[in-house]
N, C-alpha and C positions, 0 to 999 in steps of 0.2 A: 803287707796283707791286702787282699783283696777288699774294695770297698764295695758297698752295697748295690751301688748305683752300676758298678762293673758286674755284679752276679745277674740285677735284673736287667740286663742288659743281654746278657748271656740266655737268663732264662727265655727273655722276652724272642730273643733269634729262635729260638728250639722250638715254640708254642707257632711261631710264622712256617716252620719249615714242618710243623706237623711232628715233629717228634715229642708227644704229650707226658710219655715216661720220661724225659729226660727234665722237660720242662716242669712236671710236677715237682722231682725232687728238688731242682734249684728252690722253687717256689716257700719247697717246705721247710728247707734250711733257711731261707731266709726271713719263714714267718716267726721260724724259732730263733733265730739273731737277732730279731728287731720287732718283737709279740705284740709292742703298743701301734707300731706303723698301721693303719687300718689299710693301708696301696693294698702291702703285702699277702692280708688274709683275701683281699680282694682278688690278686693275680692269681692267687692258690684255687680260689675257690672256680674264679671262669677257668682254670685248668682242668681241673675235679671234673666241671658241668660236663666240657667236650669229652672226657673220657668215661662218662657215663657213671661215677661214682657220686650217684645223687644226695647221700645222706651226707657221706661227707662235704661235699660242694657247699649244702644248703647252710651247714656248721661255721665253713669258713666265712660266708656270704654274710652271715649273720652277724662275726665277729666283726666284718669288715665296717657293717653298719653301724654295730654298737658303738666300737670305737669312732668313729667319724658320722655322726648322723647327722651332719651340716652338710656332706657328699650324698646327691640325689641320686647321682649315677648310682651306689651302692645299693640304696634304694631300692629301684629301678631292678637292678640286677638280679637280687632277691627275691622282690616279690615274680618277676617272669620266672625265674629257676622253680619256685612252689607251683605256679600257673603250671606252665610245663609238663611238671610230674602229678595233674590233677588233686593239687592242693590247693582248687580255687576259694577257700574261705579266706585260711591262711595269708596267702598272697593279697586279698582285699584288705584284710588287716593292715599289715605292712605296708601298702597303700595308703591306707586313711591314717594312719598312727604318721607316716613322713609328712602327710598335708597338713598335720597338727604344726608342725616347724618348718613347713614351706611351702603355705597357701599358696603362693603366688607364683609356683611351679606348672606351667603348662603341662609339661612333658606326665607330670605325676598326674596331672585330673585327668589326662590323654588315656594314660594308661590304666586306671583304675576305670574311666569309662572303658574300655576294650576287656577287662575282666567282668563288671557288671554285665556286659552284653553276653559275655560266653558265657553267662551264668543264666543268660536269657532272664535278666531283670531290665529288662529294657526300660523303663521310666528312668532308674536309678544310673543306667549309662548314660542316658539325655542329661539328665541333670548334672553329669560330672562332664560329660563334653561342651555343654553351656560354659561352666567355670573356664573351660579352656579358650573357649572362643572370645572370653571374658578377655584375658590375657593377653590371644593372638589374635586381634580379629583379623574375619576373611583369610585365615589359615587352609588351604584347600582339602588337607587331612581330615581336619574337624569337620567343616562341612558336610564332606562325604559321610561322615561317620555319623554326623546326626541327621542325613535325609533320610541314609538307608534304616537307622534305628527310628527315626517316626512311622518308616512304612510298616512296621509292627505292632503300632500300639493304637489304642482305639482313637479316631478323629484325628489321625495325623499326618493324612497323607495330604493337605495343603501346606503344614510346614515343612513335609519331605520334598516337595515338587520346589518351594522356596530356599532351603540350605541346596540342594544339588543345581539351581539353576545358579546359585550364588559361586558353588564350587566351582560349574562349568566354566562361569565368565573369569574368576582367578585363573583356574588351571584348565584353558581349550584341552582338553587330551581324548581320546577315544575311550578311556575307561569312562572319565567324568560324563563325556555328552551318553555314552552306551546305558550309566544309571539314572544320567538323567531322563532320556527314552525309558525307560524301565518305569520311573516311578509314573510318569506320565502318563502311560499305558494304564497304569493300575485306576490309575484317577479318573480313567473313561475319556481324557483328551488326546486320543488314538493321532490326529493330526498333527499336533506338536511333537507328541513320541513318534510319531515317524521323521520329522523335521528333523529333531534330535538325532536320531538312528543315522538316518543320510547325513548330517555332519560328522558323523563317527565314522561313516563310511569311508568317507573323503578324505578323513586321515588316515584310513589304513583301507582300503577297498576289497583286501583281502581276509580281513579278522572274520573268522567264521562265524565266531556269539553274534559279533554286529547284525550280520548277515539274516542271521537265524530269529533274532529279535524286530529286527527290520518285517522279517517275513510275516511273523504275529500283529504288529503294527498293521501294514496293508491287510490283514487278513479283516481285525474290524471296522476298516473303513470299507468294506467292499469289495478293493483292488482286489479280487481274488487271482487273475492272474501275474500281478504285478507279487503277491504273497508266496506263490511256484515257483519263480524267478528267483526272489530271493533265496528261497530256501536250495533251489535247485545249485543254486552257485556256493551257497555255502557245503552242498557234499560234493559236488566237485572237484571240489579244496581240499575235505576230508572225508572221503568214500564212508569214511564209518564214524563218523560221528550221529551219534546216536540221538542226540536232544533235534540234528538238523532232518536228520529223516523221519523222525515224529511227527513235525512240525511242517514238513512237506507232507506227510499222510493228510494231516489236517487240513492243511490248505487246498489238496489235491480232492477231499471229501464235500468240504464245501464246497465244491466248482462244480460237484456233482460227477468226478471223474471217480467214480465211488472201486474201480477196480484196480484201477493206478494208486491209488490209496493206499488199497490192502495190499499189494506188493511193495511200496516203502516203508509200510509198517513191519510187513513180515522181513525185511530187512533189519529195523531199525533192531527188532528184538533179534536175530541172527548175532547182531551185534553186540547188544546187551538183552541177554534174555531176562534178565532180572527188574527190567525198567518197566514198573506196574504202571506209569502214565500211557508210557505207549502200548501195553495190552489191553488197554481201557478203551484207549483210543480204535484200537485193531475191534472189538467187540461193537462197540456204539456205528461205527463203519459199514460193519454187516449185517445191520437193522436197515441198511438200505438199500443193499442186494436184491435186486427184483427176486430173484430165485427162491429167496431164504426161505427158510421154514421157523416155526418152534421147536424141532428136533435137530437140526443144525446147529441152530443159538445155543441149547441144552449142552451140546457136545464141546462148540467152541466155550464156552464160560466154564463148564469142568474145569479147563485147560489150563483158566487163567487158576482157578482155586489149587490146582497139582505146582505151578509155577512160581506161581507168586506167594502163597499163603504158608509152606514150611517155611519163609526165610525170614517170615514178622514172629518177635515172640511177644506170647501171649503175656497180660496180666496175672498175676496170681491167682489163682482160681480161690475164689469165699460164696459160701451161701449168703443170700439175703430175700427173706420171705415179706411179702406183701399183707401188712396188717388188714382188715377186710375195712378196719374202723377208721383206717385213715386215707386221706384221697390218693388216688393214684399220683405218681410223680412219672412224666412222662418227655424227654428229649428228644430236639428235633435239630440233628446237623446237616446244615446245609451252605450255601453260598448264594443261594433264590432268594432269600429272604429278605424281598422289596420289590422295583418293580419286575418283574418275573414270571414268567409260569406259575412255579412253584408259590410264590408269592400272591396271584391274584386265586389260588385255588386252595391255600390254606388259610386268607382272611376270615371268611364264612365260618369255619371251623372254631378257629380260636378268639372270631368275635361274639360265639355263643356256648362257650363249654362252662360245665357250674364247677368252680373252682371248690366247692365243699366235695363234688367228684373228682376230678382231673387238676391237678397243677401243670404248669408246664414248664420247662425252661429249653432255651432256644441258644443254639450254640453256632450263631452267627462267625460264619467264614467268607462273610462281604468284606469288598475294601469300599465301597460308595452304598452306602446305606442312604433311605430317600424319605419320602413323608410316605408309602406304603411301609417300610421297614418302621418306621414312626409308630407309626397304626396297629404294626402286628406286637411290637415291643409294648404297647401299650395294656396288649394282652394275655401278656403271660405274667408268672410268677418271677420270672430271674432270666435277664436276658445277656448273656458271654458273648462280649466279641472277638474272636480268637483265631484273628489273624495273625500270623508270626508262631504260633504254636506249632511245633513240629508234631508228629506222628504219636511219638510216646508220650510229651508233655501233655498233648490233649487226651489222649485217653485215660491220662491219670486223672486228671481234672474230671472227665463224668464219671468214673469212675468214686471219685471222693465225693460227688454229688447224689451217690445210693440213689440212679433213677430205676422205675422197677422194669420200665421200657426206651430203648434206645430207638428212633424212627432215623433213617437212613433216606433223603430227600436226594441225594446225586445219584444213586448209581454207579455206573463208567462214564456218568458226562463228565464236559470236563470240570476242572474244582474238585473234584470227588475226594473224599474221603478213607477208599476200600481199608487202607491199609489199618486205620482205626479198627474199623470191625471187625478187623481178622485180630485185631487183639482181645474181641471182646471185651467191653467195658463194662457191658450194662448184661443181667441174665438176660433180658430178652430183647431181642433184635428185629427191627424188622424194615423190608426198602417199601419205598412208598410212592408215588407221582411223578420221580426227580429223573429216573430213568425209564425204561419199556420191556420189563419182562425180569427174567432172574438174573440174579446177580454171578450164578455161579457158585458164592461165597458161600464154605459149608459153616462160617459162624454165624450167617444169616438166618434166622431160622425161621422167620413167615417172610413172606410176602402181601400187601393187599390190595384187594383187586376187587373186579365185580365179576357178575356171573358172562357177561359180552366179554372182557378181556382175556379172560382163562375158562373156558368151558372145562367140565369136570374130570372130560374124557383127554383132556390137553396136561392135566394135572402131572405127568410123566416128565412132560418137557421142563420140569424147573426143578429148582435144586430146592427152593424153598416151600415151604406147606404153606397153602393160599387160605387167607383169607378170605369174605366176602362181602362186601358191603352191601344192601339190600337194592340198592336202584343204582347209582353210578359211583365209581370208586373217587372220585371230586367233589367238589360244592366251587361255585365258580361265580365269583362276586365282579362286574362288571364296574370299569372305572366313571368314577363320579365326572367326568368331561367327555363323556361319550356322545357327541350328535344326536338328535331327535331321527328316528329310521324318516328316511326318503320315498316321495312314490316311485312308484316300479318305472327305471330308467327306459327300456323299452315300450313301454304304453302312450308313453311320447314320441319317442324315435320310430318307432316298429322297427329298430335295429337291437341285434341283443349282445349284449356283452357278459363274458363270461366271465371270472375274477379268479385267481387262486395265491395266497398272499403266502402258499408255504416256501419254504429256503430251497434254493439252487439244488442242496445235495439230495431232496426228496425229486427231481424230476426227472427222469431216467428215459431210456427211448423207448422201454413199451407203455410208459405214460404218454408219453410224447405222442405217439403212432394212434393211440385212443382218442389224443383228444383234435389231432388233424382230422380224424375218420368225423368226426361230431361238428370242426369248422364246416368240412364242406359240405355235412349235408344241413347244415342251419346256417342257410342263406343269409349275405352279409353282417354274419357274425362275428365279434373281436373278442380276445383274451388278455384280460389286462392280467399283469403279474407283478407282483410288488414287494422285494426283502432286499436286504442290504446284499448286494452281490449282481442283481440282475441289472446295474448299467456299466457293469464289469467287460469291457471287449471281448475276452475270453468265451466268459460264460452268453451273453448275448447270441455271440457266431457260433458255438455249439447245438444253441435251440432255433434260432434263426434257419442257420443252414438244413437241420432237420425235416423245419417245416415246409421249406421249399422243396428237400427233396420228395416230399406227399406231397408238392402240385398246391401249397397255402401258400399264398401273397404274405410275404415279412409284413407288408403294411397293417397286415389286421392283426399285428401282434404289437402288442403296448408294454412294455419295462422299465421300472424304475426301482431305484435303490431305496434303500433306508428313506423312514418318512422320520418325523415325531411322529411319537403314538397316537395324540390326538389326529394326527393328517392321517394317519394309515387307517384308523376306525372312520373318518368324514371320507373315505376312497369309496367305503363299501356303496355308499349313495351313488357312486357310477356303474354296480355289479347288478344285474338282475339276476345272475346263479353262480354259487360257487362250486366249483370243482376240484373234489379232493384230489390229493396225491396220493400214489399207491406203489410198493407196498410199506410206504411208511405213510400212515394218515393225517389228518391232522388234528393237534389236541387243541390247545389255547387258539389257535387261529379258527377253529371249527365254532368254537366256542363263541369268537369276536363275532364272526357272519352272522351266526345266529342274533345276537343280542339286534345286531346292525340288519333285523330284517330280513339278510338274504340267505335262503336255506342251501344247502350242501346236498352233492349227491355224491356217496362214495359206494365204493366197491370193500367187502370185507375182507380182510385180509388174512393168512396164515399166522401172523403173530399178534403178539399183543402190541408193536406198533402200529401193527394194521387195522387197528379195531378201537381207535380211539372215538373216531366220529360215530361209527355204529352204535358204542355205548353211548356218547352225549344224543343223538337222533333219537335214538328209541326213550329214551328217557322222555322224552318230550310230546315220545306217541308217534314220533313220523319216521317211522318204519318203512312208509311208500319212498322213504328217499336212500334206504339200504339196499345197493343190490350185492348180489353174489359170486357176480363174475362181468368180464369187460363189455360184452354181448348187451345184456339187461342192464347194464351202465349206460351205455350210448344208447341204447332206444330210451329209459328214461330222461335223458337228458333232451334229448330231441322232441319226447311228446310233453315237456314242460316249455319249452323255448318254440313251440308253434304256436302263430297270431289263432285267438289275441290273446293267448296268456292266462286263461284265466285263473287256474288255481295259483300260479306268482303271482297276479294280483289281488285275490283274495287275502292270502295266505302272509305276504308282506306286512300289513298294518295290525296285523294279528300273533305275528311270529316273538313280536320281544313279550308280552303277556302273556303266551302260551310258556314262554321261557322261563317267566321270571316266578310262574306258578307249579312249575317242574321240580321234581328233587332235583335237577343241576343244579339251580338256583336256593333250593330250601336251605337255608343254616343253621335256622333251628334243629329241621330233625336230620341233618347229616350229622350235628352234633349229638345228640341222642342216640342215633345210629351207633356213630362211632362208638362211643364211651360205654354202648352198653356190649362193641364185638370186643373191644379192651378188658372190660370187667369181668368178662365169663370168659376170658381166653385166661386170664391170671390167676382168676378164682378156682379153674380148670387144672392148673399146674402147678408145681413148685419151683418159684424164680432161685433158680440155682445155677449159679457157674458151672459148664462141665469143665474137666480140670485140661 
């Protein structure tokens, strides 16, 4: 007769050559010959698995354990076959019920961390990949397993930067240094993520993610042509990879190659049209189209709400009405939330709202959170940091938080959000400061704004019904290490210097061509300019070359990269005028000049990017520094920058107390303001989900 070990022998050849019918049956006579054998139900049961007969698999897998629970393989087995078949509770069980009789199992705390995570409990996987490293230290698995699980959870991305630099130096490999660039990036120390990145490279110089990641690295150090290169080689490699052509759009935008942009973008989506990063990307791009309009933008952001928004599904649609008796509860998700835009122009706000009106909760999508995020957390009711949240997880979460308003602070920058909103969490929705104009998005359902950003006859071009705040749609709180203002640089010199500290992607060549037209008739005048990017080769010989070709001496042109913020506000003490860009203006940087003394002269623009400075100037009363078109720009410019200057130097020692007296400035009543366009906008309607 045939002996046991000769059948699973037999069986064992049939299961290797793929013949699973033939292999089951061996498996199954043999579990029924020898029932107590746990091997048996166990070969049964991985035969079952491959053949896709789950219930029974799960049957055999289980006997397999019962009978032999000293065998972790069986274990093991089991609990992945429930994982599998989305029986991730179960499987956790079977997990932690085997570490009951085999604590000291690596592989089991490995693997019940790797279920906790896909369960997106990420503390709960830290804690079972700890026990492992317990075991194996300096494992290069576990490592990697717990950098990338702290870059999830709040305050962890100095131990994720520590397990992946640990995993690197175990296991050198192109995966390891690529996460470890990854988390490093995330951490704001862009130059070791790139360091990172180029050792990735150099093991494989052709890995496209490398590449593509490498690109985003150079991108926030400045390197903006070295971030083109990058990317450019990574679609090279693969014509249609989708994450590399985004990611060139961006790079190619920041350079200020604002049309090479949009043609990588509109590729990128050719390729995947479904990829709402990069229509976000493509939309935020054509806010810098000299040409663009508010009716243009209108049409493109449709575009993205027809594309993108049938393929999210919505939350359940439930009413929930707003008691009059109790304060509002009001959400603000963003990624600003510290030092920031968004951040220095919602402190004033939520450092004076009366929480027996307004609560707030703040649903921070920061990975470096700062002593302004400190400050703003300080003043809310409930502050979420909810990073590592996917799309649906987070909107269930505001969602189970019954706010009666959701404030949408990104727009299409990047970080954004959209796809939240398109689910609807909260009955009422609204974007705010984070982007420039409409979102497109038909779950969005106001917008706020002031009467300079959306005139009423503009009201057509946006998908959402506008709000309006009474004087400026901001309150904009200047930082506490801000320089004493300087006297007027020129009154010294009787040279004059012009400043404009906006980003690369805002300067275009019919800005360009205006403000040559303005060098040379305001003798021995220079233009300093200052963002991360302008001591970039690339972008340099782009404006460089320009201005030589209008007959301006490169000499009188001054560029430098990233400051700290404290050196970029002590700069403005070299500027006696600043000069907007157009037709994207400038918001937070208009804001800086002003505080710092030196007023701005811009041109109004077509859109609501265009019309940032307008509304901060007028607010303040100096309307004589808004012009209408490029004409009455450069003669004002000129009849302020002729000796000897007088209203710049009156107007300098006077500019931050006119500022600070301004509703820019007020936070008392922009808070009043606001709380009381909230309370009669709610009071006004029935917060109700539509379905």
């Amino acid at each position: 007769m045939e002996t046991i070990d000769e059948q699973i022998a037999r069986g064992l050849e049939h299961l290797r050559a793929g013949r699973l019918d033939a292999a089951d049956q061996e498996f199954t006579q043999l579990a029924a010959r020898a029932p107590q054998q746990a091997h048996l139900h166990y070969l049964l049961g991985m035969t079952k698995t491959r053949r896709g007969i789950v219930g029974e698999a799960i049957h055999c897998l289980q006997s397999a354990a019962t009978r032999a629970p000293q065998v972790v393989d069986y274990q093991l087995a089991l609990a992945s076959v429930l994982a599998a078949n989305k029986q991730m509770e179960a499987a956790i069980r079977v997990d932690r019920q085997a570490l009951v009789q085999h604590p000291n199992s690596a592989e089991l705390w490995m693997h019940l961390g790797q279920l906790e995570h896909d369960c997106g409990r990420f503390v709960q996987a830290i804690e079972a990949w700890n026990q492992a490293l317990e075991l194996k230290p300096d494992q290069p698995d576990v490592l990697r397993s717990l950098g990338l699980a702290h870059l999830k959870v709040p305050n962890g991305m100095v131990y994720a930067v520590s397990y992946l630099e640990r995993a690197a130096s175990a296991q050198p490999t192109v995966e390891s240094f690529n996460e470890l660039g990854y988390a490093l990036k995330l951490s704001g120390d862009s130059a070791r993520a790139a360091a990172a990145f180029e050792k990735a490279r150099k093991l494989d110089p052709n890995h496209t993610f490398v590449l593509n990641n490498l690109s985003t690295a150079y991108k926030s150090l400045g390197r903006l042509s070295a971030a083109v290169e990058a990317s450019r080689r990574a679609v090279d490699l693969d014509p249609e990879f989708a994450v590399g052509l985004c990611n060139l759009g961006i790079a190619l935008s920041a350079s200020g190659l604002t049309l090479q942009a949009e043609q990588a973008l509109r590729r990128c989506l050719e390729c995947k049209p479904n990829y709402a990063k990069a229509h976000s990307n493509l939309l935020f791009n054509a806010q810098y189209l000299p040409e663009v309009t508010a009716e243009k933008l209108f049409h493109l952001h449709r575009e993205y709400d027809k594309l993108q928004v049938p393929r999210v599904q919505r939350l359940s649609p439930h009413a929930q009405k707003h008691s009059p008796h109790q304060p509002l509860v009001v959400g603000f998700l963003s990624d600003g939330l510290g030092r920031h835009p968004v951040g220095y122009f919602i402190e004033g706000l939520l450092g004076n709202l009366d929480a027996n009106r307004v609560q707030v909760i703040c649903y921070s999508d920061r990975h470096r959170e700062d002593d302004l995020s400190a400050r703003l957390r300080s003043h809310v009711r409930d502050w979420r940091t909810v990073i590592g949240f996917n799309n649906q997880s987070l909107a269930e979460v505001i969602s189970r938080d019954s706010i009666d308003i959701l404030f949408d602070l990104c727009g299409h920058a990047g970080g954004n959000r959209m796809p939240v909103f398109a689910k609807r969490p909260a009955p009422v929705q609204i974007t705010w400061m984070g982007y420039v104009g409409t979102t497109g998005l038909s779950t969005m359902d106001y917008l706020l704004a002031d009467r300079f950003h959306v005139p009423v006859e503009e009201e057509q071009w946006y998908t959402e019904r506008i709000l309006r705040m009474p004087h400026d749609y901001i309150c904009y709180t200047a930082p506490a290490y801000a320089p004493e203002v300087t006297p007027l640089p020129a009154a010294e010199t009787g040279q004059v210097t012009f400043g404009c500290f906006n980003q690369p992607a805002k300067i275009n060549t019919s800005l360009l061509d205006v403000w040559s037209r303005i060098l040379k008739k305001v003798a021995n005048s220079r233009l300093l300019l200052i963002y991360s990017g302008y001591d970039d080769p690339g972008v340099r010989q782009r404006i460089l070359d320009f201005f030589e070709s209008q007959d301006v001496d490169r000499n009188r042109i001054e560029m430098h990269g990233k400051l700290p913020h404290p050196e970029l506000m002590a700069a403005y003490g070299r500027v006696d005028l600043a000069l907007d860009s157009f037709p994207y203006s400038g918001g937070l940087t208009t804001c800086e000049a002003l505080w710092m003394g030196v007023p701005v002269v811009t041109k109004t623009g077509r859109t609501f990017a265009g019309r940032h400075s307008t509304s901060h100037l007028s607010n303040l009363g100096l309307t004589n520094f808004v012009c209408s078109d490029a004409e009455s720009y450069i003669r004002r410019v000129i009849s302020l920058t002729t000796a000897p200057f007088q209203e710049l130097r009156e107007l300098r020692p006077r500019l931050r107390e006119i500022m600070a007296q301004s509703p820019l400035c007020d936070g008392i009543r922009f808070a009043s303001d606001w709380t009381y366009l909230l309370t009669s906008l709610v009071e006004s309607r029935s917060c109700v989900f539509a379905p």
